[in-house]
PDB file of N, CA, C and O in Angstrom:
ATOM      1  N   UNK A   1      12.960   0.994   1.769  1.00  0.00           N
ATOM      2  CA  UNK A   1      11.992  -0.022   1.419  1.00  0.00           C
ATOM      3  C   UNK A   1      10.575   0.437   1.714  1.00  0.00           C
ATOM      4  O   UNK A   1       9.611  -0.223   1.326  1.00  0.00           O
ATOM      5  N   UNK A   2      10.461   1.442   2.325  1.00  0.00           N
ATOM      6  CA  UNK A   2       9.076   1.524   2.859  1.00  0.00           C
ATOM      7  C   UNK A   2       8.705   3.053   2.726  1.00  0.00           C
ATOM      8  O   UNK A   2       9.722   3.686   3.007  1.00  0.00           O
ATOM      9  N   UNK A   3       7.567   3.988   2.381  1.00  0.00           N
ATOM     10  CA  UNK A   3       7.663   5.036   2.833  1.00  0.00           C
ATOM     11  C   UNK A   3       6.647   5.772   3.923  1.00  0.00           C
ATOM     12  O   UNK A   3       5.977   5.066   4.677  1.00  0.00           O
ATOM     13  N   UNK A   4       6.603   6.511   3.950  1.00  0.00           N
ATOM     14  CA  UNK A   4       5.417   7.156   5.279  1.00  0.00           C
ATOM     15  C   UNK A   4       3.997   7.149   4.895  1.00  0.00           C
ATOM     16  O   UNK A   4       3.930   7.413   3.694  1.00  0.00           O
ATOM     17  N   UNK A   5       2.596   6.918   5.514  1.00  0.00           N
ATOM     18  CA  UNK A   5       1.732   6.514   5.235  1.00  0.00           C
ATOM     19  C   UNK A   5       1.067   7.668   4.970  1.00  0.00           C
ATOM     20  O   UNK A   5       1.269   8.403   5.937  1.00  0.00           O
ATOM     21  N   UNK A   6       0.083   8.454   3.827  1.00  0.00           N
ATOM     22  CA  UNK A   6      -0.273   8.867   3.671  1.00  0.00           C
ATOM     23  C   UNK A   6      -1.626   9.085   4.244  1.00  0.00           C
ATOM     24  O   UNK A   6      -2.378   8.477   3.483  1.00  0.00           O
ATOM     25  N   UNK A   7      -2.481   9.752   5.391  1.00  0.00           N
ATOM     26  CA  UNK A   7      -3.507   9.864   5.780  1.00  0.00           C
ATOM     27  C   UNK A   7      -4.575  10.162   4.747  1.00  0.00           C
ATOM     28  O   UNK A   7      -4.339  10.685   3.657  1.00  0.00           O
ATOM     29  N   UNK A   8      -5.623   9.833   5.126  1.00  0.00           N
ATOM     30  CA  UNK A   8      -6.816  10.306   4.240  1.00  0.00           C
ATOM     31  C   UNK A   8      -6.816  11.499   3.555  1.00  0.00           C
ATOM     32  O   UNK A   8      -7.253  11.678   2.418  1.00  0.00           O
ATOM     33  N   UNK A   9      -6.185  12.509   4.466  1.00  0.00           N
ATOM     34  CA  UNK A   9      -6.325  13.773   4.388  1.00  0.00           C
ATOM     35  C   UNK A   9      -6.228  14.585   3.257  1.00  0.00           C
ATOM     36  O   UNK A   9      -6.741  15.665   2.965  1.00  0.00           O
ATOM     37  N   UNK A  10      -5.020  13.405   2.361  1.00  0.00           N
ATOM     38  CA  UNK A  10      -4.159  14.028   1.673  1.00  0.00           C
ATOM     39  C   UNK A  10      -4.870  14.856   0.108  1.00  0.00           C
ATOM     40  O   UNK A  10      -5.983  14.528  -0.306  1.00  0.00           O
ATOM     41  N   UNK A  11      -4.203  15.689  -0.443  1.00  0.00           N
ATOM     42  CA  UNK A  11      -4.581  16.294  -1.390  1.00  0.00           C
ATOM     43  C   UNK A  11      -5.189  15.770  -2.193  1.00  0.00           C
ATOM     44  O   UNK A  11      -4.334  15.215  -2.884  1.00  0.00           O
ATOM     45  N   UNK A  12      -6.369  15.502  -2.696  1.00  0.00           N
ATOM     46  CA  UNK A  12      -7.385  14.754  -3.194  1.00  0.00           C
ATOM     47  C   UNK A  12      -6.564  14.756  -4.631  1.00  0.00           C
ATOM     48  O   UNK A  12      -6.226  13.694  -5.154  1.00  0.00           O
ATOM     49  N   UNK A  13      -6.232  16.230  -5.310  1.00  0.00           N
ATOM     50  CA  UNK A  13      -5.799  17.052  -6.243  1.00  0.00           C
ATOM     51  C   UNK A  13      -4.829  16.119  -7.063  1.00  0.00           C
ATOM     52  O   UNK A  13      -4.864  16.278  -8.283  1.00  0.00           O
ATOM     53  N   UNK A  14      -4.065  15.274  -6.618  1.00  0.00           N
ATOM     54  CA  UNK A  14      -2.837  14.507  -6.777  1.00  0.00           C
ATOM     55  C   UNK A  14      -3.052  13.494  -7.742  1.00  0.00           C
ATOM     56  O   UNK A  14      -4.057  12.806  -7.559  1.00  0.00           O
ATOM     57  N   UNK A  15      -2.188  13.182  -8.947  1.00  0.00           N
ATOM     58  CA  UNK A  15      -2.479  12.595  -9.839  1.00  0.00           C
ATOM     59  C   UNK A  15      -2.631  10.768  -9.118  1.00  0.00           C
ATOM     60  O   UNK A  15      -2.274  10.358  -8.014  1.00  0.00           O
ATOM     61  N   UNK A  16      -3.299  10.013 -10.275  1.00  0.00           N
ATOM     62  CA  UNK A  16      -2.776   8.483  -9.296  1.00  0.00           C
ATOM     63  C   UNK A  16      -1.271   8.493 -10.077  1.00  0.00           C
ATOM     64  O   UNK A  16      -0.747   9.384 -10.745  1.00  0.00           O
ATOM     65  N   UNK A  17      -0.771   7.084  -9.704  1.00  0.00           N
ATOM     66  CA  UNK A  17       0.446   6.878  -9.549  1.00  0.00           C
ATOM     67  C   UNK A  17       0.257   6.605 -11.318  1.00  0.00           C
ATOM     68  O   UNK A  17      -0.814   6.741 -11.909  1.00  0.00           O
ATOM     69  N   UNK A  18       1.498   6.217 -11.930  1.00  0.00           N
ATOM     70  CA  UNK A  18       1.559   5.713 -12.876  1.00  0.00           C
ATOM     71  C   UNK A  18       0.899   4.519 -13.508  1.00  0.00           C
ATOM     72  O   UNK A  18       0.362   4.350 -14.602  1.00  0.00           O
ATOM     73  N   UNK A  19       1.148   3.614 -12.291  1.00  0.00           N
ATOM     74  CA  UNK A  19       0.495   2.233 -13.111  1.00  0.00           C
ATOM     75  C   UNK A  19      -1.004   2.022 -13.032  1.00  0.00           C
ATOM     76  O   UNK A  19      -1.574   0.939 -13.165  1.00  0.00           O
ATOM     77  N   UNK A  20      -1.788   3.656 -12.706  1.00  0.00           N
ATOM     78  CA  UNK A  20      -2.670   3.510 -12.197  1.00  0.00           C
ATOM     79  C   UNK A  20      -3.880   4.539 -13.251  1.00  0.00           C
ATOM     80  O   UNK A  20      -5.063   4.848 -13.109  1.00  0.00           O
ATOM     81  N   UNK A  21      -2.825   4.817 -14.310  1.00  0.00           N
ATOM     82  CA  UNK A  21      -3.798   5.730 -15.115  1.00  0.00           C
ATOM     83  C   UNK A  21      -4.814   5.409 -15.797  1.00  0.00           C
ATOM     84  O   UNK A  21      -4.885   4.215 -16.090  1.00  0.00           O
ATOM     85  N   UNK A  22      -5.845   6.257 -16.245  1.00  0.00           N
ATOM     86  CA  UNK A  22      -6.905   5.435 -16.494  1.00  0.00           C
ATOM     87  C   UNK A  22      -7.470   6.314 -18.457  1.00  0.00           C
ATOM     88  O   UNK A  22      -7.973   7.325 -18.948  1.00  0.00           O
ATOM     89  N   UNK A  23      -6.786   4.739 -18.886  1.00  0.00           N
ATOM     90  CA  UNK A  23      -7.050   5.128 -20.518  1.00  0.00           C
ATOM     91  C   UNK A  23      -8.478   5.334 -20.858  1.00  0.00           C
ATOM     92  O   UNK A  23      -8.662   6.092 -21.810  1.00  0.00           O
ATOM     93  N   UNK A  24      -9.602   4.796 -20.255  1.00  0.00           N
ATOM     94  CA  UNK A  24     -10.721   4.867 -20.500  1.00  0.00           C
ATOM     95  C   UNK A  24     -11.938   5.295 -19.412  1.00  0.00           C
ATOM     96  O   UNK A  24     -12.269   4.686 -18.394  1.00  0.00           O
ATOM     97  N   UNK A  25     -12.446   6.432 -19.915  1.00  0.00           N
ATOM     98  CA  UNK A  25     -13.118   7.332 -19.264  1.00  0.00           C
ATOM     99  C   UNK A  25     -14.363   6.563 -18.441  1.00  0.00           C
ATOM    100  O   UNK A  25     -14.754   7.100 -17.405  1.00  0.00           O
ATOM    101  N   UNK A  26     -14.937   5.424 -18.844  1.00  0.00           N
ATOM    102  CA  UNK A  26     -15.785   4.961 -18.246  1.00  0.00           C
ATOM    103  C   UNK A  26     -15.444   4.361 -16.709  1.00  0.00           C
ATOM    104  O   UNK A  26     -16.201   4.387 -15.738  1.00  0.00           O
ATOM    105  N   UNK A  27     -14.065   3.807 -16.776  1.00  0.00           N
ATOM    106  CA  UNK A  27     -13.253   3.340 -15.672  1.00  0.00           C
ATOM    107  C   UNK A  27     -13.505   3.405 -14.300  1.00  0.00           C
ATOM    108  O   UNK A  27     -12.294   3.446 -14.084  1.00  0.00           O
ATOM    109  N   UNK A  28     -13.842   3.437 -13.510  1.00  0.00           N
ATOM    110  CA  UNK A  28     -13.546   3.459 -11.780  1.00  0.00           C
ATOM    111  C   UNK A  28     -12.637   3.075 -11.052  1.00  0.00           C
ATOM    112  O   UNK A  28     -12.195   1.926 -11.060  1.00  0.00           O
ATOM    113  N   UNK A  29     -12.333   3.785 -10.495  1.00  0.00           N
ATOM    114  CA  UNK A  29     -11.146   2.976  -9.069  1.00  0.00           C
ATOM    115  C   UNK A  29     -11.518   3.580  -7.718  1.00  0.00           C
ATOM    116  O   UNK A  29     -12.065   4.672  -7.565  1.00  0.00           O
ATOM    117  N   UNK A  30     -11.187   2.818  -6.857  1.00  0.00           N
ATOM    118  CA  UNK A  30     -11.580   2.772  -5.641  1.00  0.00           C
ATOM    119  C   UNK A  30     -10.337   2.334  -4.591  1.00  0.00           C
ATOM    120  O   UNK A  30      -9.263   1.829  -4.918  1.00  0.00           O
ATOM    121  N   UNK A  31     -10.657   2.573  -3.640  1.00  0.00           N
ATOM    122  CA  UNK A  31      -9.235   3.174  -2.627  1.00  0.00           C
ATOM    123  C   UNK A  31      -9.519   1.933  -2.076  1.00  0.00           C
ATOM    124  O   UNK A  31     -10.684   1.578  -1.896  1.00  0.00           O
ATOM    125  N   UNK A  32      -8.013   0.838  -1.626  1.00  0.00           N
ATOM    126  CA  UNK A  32      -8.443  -0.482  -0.994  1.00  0.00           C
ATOM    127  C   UNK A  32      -7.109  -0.293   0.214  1.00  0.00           C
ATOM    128  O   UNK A  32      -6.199   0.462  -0.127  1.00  0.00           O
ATOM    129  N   UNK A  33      -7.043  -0.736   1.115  1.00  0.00           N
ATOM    130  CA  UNK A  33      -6.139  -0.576   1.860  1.00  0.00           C
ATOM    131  C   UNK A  33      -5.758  -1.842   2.387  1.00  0.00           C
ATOM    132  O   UNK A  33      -6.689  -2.599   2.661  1.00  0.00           O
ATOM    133  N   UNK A  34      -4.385  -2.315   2.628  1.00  0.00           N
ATOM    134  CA  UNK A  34      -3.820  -3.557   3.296  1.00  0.00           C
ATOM    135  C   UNK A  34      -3.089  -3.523   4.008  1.00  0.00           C
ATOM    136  O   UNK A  34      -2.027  -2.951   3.761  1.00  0.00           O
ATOM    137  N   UNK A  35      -3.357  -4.193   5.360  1.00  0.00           N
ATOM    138  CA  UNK A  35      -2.625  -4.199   6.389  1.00  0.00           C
ATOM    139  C   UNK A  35      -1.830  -4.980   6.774  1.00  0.00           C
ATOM    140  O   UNK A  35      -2.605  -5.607   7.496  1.00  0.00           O
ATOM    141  N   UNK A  36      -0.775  -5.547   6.913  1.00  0.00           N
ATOM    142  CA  UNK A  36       0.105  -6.385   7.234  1.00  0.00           C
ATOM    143  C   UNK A  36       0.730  -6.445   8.858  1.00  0.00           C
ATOM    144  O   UNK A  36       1.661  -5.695   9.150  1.00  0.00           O
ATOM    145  N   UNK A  37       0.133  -7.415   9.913  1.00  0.00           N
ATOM    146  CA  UNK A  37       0.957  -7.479  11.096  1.00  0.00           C
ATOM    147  C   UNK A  37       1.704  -8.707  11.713  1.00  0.00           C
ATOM    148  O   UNK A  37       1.403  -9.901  11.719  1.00  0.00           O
ATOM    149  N   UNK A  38       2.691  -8.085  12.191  1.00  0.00           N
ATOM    150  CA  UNK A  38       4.020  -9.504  12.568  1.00  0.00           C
ATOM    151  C   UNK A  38       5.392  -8.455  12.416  1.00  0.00           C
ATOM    152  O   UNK A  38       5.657  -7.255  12.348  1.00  0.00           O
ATOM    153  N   UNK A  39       6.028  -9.739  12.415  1.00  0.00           N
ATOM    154  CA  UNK A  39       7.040  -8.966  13.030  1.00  0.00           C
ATOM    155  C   UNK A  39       8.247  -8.744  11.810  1.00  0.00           C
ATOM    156  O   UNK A  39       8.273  -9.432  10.790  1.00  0.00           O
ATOM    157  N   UNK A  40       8.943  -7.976  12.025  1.00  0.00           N
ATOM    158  CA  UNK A  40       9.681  -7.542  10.843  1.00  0.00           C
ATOM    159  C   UNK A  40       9.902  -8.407   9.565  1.00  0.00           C
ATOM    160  O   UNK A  40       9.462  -8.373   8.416  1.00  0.00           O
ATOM    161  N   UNK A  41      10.664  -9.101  10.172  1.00  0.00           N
ATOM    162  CA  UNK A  41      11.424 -10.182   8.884  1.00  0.00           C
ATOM    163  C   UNK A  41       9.677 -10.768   8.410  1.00  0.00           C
ATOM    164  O   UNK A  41       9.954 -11.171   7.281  1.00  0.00           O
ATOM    165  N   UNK A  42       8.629 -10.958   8.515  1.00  0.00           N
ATOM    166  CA  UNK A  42       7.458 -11.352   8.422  1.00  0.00           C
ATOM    167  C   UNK A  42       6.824 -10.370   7.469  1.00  0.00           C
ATOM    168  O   UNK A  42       6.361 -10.799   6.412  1.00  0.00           O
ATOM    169  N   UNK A  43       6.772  -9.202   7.734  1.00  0.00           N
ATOM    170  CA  UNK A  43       6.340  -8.621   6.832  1.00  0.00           C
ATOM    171  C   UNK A  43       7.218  -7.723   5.750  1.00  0.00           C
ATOM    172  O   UNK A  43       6.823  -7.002   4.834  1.00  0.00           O
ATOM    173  N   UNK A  44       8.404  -8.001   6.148  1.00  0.00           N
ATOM    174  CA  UNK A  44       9.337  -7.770   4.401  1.00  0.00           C
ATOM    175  C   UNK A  44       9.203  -8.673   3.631  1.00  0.00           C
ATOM    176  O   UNK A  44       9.162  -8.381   2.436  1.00  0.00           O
ATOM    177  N   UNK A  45       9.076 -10.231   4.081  1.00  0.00           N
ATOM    178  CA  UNK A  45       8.814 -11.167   3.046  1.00  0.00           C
ATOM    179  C   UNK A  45       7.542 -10.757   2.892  1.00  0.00           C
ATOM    180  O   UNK A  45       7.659  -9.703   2.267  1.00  0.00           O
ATOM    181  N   UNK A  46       6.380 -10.953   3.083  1.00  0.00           N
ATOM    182  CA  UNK A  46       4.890 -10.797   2.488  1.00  0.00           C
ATOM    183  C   UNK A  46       5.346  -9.018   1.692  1.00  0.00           C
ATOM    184  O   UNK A  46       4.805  -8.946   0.588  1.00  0.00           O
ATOM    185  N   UNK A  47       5.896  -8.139   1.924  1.00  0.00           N
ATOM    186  CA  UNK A  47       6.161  -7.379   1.138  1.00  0.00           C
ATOM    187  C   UNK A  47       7.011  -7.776  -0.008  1.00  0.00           C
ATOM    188  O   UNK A  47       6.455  -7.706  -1.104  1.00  0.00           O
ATOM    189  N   UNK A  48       8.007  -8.101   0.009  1.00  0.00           N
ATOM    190  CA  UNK A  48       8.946  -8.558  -1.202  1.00  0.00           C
ATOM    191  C   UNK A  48       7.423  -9.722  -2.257  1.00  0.00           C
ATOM    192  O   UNK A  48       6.987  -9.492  -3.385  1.00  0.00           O
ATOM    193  N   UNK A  49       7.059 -10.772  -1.379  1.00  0.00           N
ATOM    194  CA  UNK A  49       6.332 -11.473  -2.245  1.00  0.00           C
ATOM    195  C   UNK A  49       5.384 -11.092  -3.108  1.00  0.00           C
ATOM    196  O   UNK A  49       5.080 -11.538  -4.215  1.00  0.00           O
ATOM    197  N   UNK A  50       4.957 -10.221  -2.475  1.00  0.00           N
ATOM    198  CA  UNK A  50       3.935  -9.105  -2.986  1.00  0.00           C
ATOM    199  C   UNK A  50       4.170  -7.970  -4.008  1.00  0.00           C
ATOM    200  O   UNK A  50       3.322  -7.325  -4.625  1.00  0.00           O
ATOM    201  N   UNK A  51       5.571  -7.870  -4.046  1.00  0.00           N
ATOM    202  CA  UNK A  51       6.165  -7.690  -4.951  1.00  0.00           C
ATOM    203  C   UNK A  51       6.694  -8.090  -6.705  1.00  0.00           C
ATOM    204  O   UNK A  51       6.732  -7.574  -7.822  1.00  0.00           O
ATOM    205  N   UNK A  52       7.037  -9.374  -5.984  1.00  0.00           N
ATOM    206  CA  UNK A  52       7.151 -10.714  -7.187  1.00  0.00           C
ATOM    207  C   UNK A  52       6.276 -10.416  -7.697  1.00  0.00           C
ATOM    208  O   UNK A  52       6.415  -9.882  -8.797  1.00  0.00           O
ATOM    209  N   UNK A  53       5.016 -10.603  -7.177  1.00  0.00           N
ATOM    210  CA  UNK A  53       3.719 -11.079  -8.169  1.00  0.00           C
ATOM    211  C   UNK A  53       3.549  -9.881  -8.642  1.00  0.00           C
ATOM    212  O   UNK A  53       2.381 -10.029  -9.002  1.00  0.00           O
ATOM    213  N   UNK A  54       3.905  -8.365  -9.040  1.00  0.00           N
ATOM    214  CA  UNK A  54       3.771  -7.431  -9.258  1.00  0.00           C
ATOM    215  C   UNK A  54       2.349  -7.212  -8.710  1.00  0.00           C
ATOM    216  O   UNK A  54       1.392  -7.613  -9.373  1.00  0.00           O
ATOM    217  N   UNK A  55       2.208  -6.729  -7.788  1.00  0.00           N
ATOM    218  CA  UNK A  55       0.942  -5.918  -6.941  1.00  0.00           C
ATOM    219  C   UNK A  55       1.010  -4.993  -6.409  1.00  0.00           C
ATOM    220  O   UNK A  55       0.140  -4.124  -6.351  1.00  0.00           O
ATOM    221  N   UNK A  56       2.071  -4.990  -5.907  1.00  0.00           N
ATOM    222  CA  UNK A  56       2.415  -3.821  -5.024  1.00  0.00           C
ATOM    223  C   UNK A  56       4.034  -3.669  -5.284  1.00  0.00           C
ATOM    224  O   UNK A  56       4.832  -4.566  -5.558  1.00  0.00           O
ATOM    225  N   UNK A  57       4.272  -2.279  -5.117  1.00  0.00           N
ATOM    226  CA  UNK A  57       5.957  -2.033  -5.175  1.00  0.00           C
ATOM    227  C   UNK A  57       6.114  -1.594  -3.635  1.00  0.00           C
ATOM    228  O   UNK A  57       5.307  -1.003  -2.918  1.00  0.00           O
ATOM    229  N   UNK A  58       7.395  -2.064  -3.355  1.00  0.00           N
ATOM    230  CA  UNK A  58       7.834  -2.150  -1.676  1.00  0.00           C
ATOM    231  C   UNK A  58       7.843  -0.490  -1.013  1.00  0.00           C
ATOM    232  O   UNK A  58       7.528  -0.234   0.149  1.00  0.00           O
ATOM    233  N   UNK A  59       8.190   0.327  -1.832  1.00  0.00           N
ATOM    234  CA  UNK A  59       7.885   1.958  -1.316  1.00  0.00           C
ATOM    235  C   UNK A  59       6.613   2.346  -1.679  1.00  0.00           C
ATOM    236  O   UNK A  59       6.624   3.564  -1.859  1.00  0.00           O
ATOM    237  N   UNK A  60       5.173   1.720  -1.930  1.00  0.00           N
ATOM    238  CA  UNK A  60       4.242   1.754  -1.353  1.00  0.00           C
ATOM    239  C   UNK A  60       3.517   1.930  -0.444  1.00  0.00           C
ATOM    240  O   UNK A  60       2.456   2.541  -0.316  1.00  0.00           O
ATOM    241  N   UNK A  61       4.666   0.873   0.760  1.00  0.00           N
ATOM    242  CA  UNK A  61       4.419   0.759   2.070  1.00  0.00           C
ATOM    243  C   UNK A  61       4.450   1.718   3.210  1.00  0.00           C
ATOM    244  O   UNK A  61       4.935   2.823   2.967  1.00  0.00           O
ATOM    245  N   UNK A  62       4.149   1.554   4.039  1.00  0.00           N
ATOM    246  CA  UNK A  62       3.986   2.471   5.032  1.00  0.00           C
ATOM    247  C   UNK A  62       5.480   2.223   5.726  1.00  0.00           C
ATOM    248  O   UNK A  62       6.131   1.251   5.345  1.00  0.00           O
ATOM    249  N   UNK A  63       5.977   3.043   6.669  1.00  0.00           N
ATOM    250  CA  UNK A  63       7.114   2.046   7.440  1.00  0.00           C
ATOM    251  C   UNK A  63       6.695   1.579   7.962  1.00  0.00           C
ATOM    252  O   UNK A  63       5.489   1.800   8.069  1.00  0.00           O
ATOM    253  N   UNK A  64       7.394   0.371   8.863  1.00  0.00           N
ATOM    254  CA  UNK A  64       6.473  -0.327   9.800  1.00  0.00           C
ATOM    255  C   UNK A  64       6.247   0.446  11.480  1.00  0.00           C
ATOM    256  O   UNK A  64       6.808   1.340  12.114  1.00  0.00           O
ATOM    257  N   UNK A  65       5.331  -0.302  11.657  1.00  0.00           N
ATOM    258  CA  UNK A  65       4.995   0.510  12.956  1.00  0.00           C
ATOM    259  C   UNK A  65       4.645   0.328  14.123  1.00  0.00           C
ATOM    260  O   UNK A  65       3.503  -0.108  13.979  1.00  0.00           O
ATOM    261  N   UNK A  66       4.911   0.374  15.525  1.00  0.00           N
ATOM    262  CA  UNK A  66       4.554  -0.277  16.269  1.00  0.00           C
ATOM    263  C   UNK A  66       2.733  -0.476  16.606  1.00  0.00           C
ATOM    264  O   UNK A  66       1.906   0.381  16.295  1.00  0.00           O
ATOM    265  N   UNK A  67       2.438  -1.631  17.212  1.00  0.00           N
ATOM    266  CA  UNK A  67       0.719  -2.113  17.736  1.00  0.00           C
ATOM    267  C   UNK A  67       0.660  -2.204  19.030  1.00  0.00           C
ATOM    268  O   UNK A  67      -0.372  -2.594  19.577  1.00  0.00           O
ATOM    269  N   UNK A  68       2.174  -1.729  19.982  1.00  0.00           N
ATOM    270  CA  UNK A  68       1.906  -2.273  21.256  1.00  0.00           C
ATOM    271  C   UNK A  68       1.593  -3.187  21.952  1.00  0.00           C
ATOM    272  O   UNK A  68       1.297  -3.258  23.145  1.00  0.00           O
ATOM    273  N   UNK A  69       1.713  -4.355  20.665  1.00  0.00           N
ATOM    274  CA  UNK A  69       2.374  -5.875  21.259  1.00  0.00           C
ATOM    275  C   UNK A  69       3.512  -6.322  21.128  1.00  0.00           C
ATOM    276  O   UNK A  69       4.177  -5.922  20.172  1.00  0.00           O
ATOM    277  N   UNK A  70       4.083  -7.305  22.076  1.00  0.00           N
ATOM    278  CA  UNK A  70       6.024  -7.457  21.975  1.00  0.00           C
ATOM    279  C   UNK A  70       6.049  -7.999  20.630  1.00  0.00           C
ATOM    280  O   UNK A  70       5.268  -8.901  20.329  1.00  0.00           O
ATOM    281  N   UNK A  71       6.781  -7.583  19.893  1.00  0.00           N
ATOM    282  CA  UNK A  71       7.368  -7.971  18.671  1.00  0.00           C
ATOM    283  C   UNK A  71       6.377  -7.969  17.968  1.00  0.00           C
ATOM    284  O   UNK A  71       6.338  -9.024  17.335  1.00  0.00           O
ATOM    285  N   UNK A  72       5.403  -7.211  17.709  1.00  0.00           N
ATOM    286  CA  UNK A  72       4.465  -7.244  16.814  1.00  0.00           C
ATOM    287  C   UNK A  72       4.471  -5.798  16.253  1.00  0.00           C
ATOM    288  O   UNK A  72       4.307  -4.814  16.974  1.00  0.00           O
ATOM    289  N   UNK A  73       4.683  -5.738  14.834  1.00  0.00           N
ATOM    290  CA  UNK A  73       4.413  -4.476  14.149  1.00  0.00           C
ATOM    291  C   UNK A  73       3.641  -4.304  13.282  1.00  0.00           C
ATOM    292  O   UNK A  73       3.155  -5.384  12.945  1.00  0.00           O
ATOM    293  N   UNK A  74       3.043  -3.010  12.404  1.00  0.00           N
ATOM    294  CA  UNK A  74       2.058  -3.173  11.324  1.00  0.00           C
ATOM    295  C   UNK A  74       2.918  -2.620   9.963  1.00  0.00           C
ATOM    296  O   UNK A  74       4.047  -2.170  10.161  1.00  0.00           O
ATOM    297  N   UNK A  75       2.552  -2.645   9.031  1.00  0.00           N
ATOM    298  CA  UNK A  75       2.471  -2.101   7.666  1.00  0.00           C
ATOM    299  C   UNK A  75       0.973  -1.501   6.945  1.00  0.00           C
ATOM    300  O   UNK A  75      -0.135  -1.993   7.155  1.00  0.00           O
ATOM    301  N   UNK A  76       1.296  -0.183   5.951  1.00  0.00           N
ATOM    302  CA  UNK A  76      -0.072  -0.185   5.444  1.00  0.00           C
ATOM    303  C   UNK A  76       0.320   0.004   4.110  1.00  0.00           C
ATOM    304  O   UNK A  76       1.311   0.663   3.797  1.00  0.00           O
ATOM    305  N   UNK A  77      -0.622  -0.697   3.112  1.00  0.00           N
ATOM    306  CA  UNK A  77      -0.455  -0.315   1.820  1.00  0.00           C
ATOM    307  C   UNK A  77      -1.827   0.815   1.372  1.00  0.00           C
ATOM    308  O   UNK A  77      -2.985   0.557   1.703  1.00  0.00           O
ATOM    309  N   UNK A  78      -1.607   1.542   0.913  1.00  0.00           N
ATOM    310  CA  UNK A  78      -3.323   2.227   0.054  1.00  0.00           C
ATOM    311  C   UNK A  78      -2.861   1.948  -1.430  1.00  0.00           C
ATOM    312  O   UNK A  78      -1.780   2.289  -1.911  1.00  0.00           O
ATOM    313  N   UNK A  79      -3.733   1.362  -1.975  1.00  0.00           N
ATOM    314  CA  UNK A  79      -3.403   1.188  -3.073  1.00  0.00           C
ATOM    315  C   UNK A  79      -4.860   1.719  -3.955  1.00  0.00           C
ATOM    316  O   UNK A  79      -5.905   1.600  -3.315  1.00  0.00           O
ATOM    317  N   UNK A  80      -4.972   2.280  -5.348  1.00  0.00           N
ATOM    318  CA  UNK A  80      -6.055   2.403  -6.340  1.00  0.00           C
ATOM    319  C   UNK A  80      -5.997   1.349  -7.257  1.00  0.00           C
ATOM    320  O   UNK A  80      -5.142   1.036  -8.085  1.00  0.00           O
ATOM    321  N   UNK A  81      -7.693   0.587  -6.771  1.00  0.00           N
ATOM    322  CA  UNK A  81      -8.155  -0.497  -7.981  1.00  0.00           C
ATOM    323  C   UNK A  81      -9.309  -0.232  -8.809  1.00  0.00           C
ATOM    324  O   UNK A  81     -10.430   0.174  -8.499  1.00  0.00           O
ATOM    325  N   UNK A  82      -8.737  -0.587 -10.080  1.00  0.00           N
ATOM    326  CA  UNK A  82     -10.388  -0.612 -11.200  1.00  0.00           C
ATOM    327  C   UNK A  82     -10.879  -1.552 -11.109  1.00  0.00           C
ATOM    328  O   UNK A  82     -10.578  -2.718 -11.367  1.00  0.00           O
ATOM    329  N   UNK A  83     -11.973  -0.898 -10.587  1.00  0.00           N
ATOM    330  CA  UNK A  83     -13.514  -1.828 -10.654  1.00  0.00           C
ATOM    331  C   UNK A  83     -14.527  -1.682 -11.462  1.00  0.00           C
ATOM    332  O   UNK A  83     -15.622  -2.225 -11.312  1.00  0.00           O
ATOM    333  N   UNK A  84     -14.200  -0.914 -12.392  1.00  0.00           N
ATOM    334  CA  UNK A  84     -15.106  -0.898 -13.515  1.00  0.00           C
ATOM    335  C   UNK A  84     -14.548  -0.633 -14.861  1.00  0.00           C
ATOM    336  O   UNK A  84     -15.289  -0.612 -15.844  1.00  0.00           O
TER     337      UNK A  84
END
């Protein structure tokens, strides 16, 4: 359901994803990131829902991860949006 979070770092070089191609050259996208914290069953639903509405697909996600509060974990999405 989830996969490993990609750091900034990563190969700039790398195509975007599919649903993310850009038919028209004038276009922009810009890097938005979402964080999700709580506790498991909490953030598979806000993931699954987030899903429904087609926004995000669930191996997007980061795995979850600990914050070093009891029962509190995070998620990260990076996702590319057009803004122009």
């Amino acid at each position: 359901m989830f996969q490993n979070f990609i750091p900034d770092d990563h190969d700039s070089s790398t195509p975007p994803p599919a649903d993310c191609s850009n038919n028209q050259p004038d276009s922009q996208y810009e890097i938005t990131r979402h964080i999700l914290f709580g506790s498991l069953t909490a953030i598979r639903n806000t993931i699954s829902l987030l899903h429904k509405l087609n926004y995000a697909e669930p191996n997007d996600w980061s795995k979850p991860l600990p914050t070093g509060r009891p029962n509190e974990l995070m998620a990260i999405l990076t996702k590319r949006i057009r803004v122009g």
